[in-house]
Rosetta silent file (secondary structure, phi, psi, omega in degrees, C-alpha in Angstrom):
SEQUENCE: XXXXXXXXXXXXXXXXXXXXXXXXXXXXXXXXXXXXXXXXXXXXXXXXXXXXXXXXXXXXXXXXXXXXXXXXXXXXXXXXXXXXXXXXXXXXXXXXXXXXXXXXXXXXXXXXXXXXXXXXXXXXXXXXXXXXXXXXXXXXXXXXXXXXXXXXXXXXXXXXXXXXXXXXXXXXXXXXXXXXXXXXXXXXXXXXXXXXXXXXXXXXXXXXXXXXXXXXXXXXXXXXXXXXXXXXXXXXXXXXXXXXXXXXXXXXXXXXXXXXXXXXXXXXXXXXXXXXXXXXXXXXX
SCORE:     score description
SCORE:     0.000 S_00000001
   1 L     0.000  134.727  167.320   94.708   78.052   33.946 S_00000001
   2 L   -96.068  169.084  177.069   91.597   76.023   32.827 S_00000001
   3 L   -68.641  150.467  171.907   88.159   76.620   33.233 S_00000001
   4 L   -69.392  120.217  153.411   86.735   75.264   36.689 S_00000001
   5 E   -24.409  133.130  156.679   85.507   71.773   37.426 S_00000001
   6 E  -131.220  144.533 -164.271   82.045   72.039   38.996 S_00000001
   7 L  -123.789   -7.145  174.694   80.038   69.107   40.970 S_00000001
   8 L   -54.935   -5.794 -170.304   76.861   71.341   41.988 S_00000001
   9 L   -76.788  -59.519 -172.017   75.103   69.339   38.943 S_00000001
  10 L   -77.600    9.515  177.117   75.084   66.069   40.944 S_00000001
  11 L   106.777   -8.662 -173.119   74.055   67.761   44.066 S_00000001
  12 L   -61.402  175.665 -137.328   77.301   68.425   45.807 S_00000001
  13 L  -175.597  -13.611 -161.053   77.651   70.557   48.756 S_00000001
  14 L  -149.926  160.770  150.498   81.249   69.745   49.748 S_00000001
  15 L   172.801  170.918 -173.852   84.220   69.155   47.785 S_00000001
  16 E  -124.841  165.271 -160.473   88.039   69.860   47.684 S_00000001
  17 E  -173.506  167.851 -175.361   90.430   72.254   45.328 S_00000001
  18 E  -132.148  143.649 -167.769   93.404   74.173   45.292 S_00000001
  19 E   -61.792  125.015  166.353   93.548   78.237   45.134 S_00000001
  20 E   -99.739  -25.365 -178.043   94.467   79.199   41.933 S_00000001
  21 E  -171.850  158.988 -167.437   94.214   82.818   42.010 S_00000001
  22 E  -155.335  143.394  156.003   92.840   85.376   44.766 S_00000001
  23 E  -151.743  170.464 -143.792   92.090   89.328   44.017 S_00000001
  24 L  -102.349  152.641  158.477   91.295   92.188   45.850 S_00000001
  25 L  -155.125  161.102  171.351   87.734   94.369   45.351 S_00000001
  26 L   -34.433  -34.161 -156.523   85.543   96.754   46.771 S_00000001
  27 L  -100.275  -11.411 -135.026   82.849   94.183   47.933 S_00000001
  28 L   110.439  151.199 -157.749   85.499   91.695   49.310 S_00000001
  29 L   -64.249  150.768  163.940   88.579   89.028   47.974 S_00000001
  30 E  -136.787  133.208 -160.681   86.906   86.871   45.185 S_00000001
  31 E  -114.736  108.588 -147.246   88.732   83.345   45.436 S_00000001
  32 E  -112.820  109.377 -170.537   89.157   81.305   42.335 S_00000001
  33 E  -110.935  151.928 -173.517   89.824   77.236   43.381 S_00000001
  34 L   -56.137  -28.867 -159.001   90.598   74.563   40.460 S_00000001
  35 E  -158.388  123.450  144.409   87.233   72.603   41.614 S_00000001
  36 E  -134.984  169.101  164.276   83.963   73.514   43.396 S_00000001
  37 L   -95.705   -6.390  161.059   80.768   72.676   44.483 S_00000001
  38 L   -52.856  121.359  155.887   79.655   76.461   44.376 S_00000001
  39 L  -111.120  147.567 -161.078   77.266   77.191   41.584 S_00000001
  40 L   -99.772  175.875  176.506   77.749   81.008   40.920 S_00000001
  41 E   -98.847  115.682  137.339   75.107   83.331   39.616 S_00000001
  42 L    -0.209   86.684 -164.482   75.079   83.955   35.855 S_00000001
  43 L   -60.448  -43.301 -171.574   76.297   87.092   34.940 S_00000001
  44 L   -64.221  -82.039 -159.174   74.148   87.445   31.329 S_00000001
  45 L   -79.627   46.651 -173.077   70.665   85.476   33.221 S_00000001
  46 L   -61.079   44.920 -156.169   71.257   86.217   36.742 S_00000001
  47 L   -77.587   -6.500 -174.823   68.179   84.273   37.810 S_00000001
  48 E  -132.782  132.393  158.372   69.242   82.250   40.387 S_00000001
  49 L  -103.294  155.339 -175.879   71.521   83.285   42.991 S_00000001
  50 L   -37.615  155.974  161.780   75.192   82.052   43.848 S_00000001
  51 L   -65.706  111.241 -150.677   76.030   79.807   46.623 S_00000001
  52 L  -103.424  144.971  160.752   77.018   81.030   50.109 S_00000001
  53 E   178.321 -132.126 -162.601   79.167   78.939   52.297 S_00000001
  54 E  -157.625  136.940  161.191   83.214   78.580   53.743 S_00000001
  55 L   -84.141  159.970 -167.301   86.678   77.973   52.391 S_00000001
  56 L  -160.801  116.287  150.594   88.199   75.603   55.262 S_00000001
  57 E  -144.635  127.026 -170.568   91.940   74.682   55.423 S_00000001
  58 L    71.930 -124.928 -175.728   92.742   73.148   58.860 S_00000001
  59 L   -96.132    0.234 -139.546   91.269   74.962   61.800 S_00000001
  60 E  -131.882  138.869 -152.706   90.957   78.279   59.746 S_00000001
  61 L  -145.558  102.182  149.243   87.965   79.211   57.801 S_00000001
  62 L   -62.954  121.080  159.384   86.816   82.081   55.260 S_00000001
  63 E   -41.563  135.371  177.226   83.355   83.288   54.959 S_00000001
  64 E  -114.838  127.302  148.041   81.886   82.884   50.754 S_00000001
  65 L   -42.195  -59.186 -143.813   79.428   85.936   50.441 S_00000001
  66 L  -156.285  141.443  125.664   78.308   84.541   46.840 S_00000001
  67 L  -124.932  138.982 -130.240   79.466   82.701   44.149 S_00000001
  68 E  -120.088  171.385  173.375   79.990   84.402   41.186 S_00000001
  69 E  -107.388  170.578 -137.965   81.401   83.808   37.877 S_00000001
  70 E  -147.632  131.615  170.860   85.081   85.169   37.154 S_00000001
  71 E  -113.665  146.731  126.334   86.427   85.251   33.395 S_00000001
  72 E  -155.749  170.544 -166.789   89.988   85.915   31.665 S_00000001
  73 E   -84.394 -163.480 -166.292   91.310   86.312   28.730 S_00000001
  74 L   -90.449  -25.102 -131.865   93.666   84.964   26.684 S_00000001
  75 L   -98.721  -14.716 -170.477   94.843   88.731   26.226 S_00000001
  76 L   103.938  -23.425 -163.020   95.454   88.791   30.612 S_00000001
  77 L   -91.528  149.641  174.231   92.552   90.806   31.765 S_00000001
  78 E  -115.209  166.015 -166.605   90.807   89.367   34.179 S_00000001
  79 E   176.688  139.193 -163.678   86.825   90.083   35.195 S_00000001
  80 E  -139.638  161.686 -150.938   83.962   89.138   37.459 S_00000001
  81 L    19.008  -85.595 -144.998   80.479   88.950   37.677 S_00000001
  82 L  -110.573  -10.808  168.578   78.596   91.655   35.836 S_00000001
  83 L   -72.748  -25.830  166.111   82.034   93.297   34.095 S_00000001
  84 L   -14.235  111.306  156.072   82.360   90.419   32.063 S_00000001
  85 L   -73.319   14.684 -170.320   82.379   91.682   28.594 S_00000001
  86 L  -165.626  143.920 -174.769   81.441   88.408   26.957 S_00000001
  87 L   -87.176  117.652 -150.637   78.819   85.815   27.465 S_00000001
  88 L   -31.913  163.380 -145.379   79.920   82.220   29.353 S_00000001
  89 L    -5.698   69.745  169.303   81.872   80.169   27.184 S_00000001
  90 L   -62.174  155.904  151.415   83.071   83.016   24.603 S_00000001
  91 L   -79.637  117.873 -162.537   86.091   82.039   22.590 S_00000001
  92 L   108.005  -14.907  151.002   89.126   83.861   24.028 S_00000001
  93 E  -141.012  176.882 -163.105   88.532   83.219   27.616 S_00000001
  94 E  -106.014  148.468 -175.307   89.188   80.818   30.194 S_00000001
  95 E   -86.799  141.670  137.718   85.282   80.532   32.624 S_00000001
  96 E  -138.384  144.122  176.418   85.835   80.516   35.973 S_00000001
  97 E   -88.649  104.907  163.464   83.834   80.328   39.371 S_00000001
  98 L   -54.894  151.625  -93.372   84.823   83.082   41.698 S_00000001
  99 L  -159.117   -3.584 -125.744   84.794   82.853   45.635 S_00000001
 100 L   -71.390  101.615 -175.566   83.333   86.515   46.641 S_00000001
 101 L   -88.706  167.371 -157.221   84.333   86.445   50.710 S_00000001
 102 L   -71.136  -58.604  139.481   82.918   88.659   52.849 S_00000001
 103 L   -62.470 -174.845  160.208   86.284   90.308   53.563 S_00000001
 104 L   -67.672  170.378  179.610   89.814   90.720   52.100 S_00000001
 105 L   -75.271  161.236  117.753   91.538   87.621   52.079 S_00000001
 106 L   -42.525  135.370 -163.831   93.301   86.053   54.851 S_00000001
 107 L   -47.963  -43.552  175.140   96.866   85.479   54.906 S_00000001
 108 L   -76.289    1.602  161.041   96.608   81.511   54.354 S_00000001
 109 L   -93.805   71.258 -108.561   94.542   82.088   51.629 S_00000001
 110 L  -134.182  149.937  133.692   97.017   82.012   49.127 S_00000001
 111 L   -73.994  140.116 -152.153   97.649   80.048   45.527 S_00000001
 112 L   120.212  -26.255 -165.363   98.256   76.915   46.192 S_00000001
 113 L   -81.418  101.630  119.109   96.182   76.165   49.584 S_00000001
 114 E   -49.274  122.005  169.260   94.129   73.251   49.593 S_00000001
 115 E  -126.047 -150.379  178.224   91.061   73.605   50.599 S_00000001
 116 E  -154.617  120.167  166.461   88.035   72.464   51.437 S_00000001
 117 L   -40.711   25.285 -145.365   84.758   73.365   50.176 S_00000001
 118 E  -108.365  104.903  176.398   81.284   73.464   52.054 S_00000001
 119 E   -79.635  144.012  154.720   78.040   75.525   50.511 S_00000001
 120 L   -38.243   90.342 -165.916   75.491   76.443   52.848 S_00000001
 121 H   -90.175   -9.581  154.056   73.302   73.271   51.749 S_00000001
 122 H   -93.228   18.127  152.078   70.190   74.781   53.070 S_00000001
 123 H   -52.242  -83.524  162.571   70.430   77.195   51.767 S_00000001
 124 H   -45.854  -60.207  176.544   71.146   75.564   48.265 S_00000001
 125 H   -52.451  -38.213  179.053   68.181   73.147   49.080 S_00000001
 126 H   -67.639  -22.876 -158.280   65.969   76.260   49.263 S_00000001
 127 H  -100.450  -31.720  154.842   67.033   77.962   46.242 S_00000001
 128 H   -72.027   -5.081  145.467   66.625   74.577   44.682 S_00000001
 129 H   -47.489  -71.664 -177.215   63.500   74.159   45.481 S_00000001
 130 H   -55.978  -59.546 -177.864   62.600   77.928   43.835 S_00000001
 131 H   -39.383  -47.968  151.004   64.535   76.963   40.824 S_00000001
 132 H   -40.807  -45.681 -141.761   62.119   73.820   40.075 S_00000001
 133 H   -93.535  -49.945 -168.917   59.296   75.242   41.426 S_00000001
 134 H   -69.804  -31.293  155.397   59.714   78.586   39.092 S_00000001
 135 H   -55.504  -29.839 -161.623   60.188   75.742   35.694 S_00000001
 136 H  -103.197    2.524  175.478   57.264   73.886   36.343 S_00000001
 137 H   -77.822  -53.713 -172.996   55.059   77.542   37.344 S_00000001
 138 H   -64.414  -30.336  160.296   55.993   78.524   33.625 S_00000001
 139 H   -70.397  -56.336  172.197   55.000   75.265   31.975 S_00000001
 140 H   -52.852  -22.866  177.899   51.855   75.181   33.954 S_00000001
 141 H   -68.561  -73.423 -147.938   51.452   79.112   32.446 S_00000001
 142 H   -57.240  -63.952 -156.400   51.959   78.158   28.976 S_00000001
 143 H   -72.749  -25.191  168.864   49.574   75.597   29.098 S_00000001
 144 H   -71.023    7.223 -176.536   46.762   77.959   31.120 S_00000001
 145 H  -119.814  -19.097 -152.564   47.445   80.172   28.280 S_00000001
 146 H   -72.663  -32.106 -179.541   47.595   77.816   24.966 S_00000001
 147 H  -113.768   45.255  151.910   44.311   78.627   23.794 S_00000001
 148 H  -114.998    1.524  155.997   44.612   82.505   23.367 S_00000001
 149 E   -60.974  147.565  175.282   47.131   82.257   20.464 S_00000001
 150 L  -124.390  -26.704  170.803   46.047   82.870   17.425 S_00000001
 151 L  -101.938 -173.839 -166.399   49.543   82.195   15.340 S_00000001
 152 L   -99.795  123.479  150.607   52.122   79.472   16.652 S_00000001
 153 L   -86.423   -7.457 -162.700   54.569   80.810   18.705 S_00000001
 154 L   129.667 -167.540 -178.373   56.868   77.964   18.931 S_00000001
 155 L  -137.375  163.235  171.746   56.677   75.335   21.394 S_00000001
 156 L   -98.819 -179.284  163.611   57.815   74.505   25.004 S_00000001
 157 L   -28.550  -49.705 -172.316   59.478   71.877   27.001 S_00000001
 158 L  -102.438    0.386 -179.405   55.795   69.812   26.939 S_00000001
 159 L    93.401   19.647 -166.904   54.591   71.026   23.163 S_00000001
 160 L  -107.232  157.972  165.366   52.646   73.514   24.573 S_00000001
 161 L   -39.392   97.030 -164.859   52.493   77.327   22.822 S_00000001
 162 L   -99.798  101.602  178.923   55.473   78.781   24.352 S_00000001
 163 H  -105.125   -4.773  127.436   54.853   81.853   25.887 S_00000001
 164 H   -12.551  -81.760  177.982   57.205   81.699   28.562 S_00000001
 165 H   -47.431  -35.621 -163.411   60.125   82.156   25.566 S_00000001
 166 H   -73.152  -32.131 -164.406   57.719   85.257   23.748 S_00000001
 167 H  -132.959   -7.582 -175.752   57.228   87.093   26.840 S_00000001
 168 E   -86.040  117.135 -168.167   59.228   86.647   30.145 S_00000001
 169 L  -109.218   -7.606 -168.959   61.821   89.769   30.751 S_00000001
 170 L  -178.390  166.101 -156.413   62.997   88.799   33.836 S_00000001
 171 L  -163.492  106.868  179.180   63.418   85.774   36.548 S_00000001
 172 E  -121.650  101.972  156.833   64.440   86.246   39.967 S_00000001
 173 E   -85.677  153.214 -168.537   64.546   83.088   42.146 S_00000001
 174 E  -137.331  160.629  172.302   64.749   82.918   46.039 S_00000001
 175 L   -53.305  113.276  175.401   64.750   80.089   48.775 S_00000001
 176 L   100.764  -28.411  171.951   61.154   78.637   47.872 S_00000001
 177 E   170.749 -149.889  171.100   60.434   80.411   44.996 S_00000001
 178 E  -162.683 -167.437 -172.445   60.163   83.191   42.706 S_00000001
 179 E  -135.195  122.934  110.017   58.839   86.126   40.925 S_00000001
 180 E  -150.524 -172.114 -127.697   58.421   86.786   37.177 S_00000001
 181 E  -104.154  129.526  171.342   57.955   89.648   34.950 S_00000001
 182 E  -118.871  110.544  171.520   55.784   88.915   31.590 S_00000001
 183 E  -102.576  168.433 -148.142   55.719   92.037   29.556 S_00000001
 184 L  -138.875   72.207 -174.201   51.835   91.733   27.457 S_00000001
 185 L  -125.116 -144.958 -158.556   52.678   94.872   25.282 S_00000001
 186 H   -97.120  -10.222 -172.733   52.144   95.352   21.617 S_00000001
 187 H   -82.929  -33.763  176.374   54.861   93.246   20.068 S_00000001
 188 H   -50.871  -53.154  166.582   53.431   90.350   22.120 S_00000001
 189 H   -30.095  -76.063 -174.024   49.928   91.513   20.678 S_00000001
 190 L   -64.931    0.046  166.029   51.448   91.191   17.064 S_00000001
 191 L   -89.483  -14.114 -175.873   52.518   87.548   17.867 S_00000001
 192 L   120.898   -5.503  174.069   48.905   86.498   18.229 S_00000001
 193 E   -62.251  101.863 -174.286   48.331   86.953   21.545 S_00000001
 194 L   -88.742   85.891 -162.408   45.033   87.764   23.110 S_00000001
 195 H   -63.176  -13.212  166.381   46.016   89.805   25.758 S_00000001
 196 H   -74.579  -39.432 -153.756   42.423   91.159   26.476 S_00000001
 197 H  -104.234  -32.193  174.425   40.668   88.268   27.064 S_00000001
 198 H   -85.594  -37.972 -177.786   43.589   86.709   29.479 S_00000001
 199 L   -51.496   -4.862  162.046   43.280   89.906   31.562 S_00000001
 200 L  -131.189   35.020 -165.529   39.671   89.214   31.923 S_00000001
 201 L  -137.892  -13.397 -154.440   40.022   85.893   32.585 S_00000001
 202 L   -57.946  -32.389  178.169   43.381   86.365   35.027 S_00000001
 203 L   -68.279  -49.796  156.772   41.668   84.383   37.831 S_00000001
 204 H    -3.061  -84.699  178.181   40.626   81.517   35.643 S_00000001
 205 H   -51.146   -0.972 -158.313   44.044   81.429   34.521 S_00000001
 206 H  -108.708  -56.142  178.608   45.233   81.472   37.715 S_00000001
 207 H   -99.446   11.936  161.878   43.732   78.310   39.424 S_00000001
 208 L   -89.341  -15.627 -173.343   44.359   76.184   35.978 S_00000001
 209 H  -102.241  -14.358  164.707   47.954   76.897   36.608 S_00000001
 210 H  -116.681   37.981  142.428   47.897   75.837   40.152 S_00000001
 211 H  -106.392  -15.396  127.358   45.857   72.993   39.688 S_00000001
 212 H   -27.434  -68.442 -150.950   48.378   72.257   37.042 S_00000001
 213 H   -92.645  -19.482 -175.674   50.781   72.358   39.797 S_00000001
 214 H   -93.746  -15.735  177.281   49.291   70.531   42.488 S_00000001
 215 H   -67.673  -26.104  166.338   48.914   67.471   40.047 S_00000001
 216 H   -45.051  -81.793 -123.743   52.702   67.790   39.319 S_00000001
 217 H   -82.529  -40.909  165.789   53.982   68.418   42.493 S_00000001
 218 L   -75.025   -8.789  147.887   51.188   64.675   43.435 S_00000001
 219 L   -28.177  -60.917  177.734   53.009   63.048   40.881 S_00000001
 220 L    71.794   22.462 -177.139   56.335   62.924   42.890 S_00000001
 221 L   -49.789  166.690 -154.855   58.066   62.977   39.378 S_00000001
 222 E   -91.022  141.099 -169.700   61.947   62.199   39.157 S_00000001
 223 E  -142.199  126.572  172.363   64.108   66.026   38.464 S_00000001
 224 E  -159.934  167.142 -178.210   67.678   65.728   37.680 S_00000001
 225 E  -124.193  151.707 -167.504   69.936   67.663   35.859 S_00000001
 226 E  -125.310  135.823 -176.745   72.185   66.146   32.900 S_00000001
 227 E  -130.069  150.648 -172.860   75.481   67.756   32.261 S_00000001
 228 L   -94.123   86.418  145.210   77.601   68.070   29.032 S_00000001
 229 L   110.286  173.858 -164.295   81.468   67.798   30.208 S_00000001
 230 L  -130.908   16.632 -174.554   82.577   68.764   33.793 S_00000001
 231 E   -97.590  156.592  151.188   83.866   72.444   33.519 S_00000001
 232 L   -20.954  -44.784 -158.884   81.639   75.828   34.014 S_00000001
 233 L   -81.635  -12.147 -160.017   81.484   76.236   30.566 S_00000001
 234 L   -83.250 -176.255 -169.127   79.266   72.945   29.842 S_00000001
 235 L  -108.647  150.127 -166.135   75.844   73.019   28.678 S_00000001
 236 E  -135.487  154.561 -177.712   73.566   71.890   31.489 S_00000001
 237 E  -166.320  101.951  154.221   69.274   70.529   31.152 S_00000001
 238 E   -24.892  115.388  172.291   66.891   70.394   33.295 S_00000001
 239 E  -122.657  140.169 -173.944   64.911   67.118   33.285 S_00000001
 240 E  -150.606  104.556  174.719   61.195   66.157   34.774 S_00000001
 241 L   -66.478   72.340 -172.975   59.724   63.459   34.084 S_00000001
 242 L   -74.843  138.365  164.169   56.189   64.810   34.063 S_00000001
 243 L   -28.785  -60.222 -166.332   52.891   62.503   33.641 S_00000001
 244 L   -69.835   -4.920  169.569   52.469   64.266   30.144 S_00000001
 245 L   132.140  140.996  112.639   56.224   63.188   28.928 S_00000001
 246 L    47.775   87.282 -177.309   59.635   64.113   29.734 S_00000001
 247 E  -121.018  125.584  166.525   60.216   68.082   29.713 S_00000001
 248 E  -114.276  116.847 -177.511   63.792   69.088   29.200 S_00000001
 249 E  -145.271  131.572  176.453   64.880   72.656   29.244 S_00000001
 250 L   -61.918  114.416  177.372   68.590   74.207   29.297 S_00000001
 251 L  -136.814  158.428  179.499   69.448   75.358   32.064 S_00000001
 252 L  -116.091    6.571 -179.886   72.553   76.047   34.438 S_00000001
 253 L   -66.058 -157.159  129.076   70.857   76.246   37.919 S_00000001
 254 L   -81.865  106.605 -172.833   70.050   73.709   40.493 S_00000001
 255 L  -127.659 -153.510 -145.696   66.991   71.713   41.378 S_00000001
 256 L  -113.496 -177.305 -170.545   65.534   69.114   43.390 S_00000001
 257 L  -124.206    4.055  154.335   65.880   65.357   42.691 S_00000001
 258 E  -173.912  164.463 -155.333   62.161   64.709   42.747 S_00000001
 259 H   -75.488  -74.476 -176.544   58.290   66.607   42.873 S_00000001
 260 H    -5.419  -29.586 -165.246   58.199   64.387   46.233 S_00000001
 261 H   -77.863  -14.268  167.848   60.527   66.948   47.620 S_00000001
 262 L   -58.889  139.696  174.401   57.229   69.141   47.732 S_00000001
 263 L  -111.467  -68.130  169.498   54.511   69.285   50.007 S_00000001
 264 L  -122.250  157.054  156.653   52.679   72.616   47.183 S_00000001
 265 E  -126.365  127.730  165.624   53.699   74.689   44.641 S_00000001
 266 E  -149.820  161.159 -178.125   51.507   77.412   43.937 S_00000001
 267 E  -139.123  148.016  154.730   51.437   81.094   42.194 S_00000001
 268 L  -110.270  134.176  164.152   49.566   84.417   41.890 S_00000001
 269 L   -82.559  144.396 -152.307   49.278   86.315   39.365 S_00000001
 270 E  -131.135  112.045  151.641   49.640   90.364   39.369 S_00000001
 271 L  -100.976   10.796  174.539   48.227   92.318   36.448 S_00000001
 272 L   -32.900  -71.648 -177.858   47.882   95.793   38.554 S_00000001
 273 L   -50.081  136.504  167.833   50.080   96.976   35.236 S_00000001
 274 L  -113.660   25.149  163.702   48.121   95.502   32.136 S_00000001
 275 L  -115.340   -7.153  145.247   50.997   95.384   30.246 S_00000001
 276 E   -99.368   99.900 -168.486   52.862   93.641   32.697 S_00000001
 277 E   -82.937  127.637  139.092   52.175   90.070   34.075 S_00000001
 278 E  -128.711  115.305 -172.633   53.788   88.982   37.525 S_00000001
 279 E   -78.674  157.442 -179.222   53.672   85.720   38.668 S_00000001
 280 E  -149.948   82.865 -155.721   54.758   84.743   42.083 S_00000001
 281 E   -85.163  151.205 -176.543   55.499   81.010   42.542 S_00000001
 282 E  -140.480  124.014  147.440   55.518   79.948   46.614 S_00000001
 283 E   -72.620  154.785 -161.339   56.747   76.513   47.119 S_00000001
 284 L  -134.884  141.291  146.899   56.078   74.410   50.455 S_00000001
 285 L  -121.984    0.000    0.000   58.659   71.571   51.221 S_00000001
């Protein structure tokens, strides 16, 4: 068995494959085809979620819950989503993107069956949407944030002080947008941050980052994703041609093919906690 083709990079939605392997679980059958246009959710970074849709051979049709990623080893064991015991493309297993249907399988779901492929594309468009919308809310951060360092943290995507990378524990996207989690605690503190001063400042910071964002999003810049190789396993990068240069950041999700696709992007920020930052990007299309 090889690792799975995948075509979600160029935008697909549809595509055809043959059943390679089918198993049984608590949640529902999870259905492992040669080639899809499902991109699955991330098992380590489960920031985006999988693709919902239908398996289709003939007149006969299987619900897809999710799709998730599916591992196995060279050793035989096989393992999906969050049992994985190794992070996408370890040495020692082959990657694959799992099927997770709503039910057990159906009898004609079988290996060997040609099928036919078809994600939920609005679905996909929404969630593609969030993904974009939640890169260019974190770039617009870092830069509404760049002058409370006092050592270098490193840099982002645009050269900016990357505090995205120093401080972001968690990243949940949804159709439209997303939420995350900044924690502002003392190790942040000991990077140079001055976490007093943005907390009393938070609105400030607040309408520079979506006036950040509405200049983007009037831009109409060009978004595509560039992929290394045509398996699971490849390294995938976000590209935006932003007024200020080019920002490229590795990623394995799905986004939009241009800022145009926008009508706003905008976020609030939530500092109830003051050791916790949460942002909450809300996209318009």
């Amino acid at each position: 068995m090889s690792s799975t083709i995948v075509s979600f990079a160029d935008g697909s939605v549809t595509g055809e494959g043959v059943v390679t392997r089918v198993e049984s679980s608590p949640e529902g059958a999870v259905v492992v085809v040669d080639a899809t246009p499902f991109h699955p959710v991330d098992h380590t970074w489960p920031d985006q979620p999988g693709d919902s849709g239908e398996l289709v051979s003939g007149d006969t049709r299987a619900a897809v819950a999710e799709a998730v990623m599916a591992a196995s080893s060279d050793e035989g064991l096989f393992a999906v989503g969050s049992d994985i015991p190794a992070k996408r493309g370890a040495e020692g297993w082959t990657w694959l993107v799992a099927h997770r249907l709503t039910t057990e399988a159906p009898y004609w779901l079988v290996p060997g069956t040609t099928v036919t492929l078809s994600v939920d594309a609005a679905r996909r468009a929404g969630l593609s949407r969030g993904h974009t919308a939640c890169h260019l809310a974190s770039l617009a951060l870092d830069l509404a944030v760049a002058d409370l360092w006092r050592k270098d943290p490193g840099v982002d995507a645009l050269g900016n002080p990357d505090f995205e990378a120093r401080a972001n524990q968690s990243s949940r996207i949804h159709e439209d947008g997303a939420v995350d989690e900044y924690r502002l605690g003392k190790s942040l503190r000991r990077a140079g941050f001055d976490t007093e001063t943005f907390g009393s400042t938070l609105a400030d910071r607040e309408e520079r980052i979506n006036s950040q964002l509405a200049a983007w999003v009037a831009s109409g810049a060009a978004s595509r994703i560039e992929a290394e190789g045509t398996t699971i396993v490849g390294r995938r990068r976000w590209h935006c041609e932003l007024p200020e240069g080019e920002a490229v950041i590795l990623c394995g999700g799905t986004h939009v093919q241009a800022l145009s696709e926008f009508a706003s992007i905008s976020v609030a920020l939530d500092l109830t906690d003051p050791q916790l930052l949460v942002m909450t990007t809300t996209a318009t299309s």
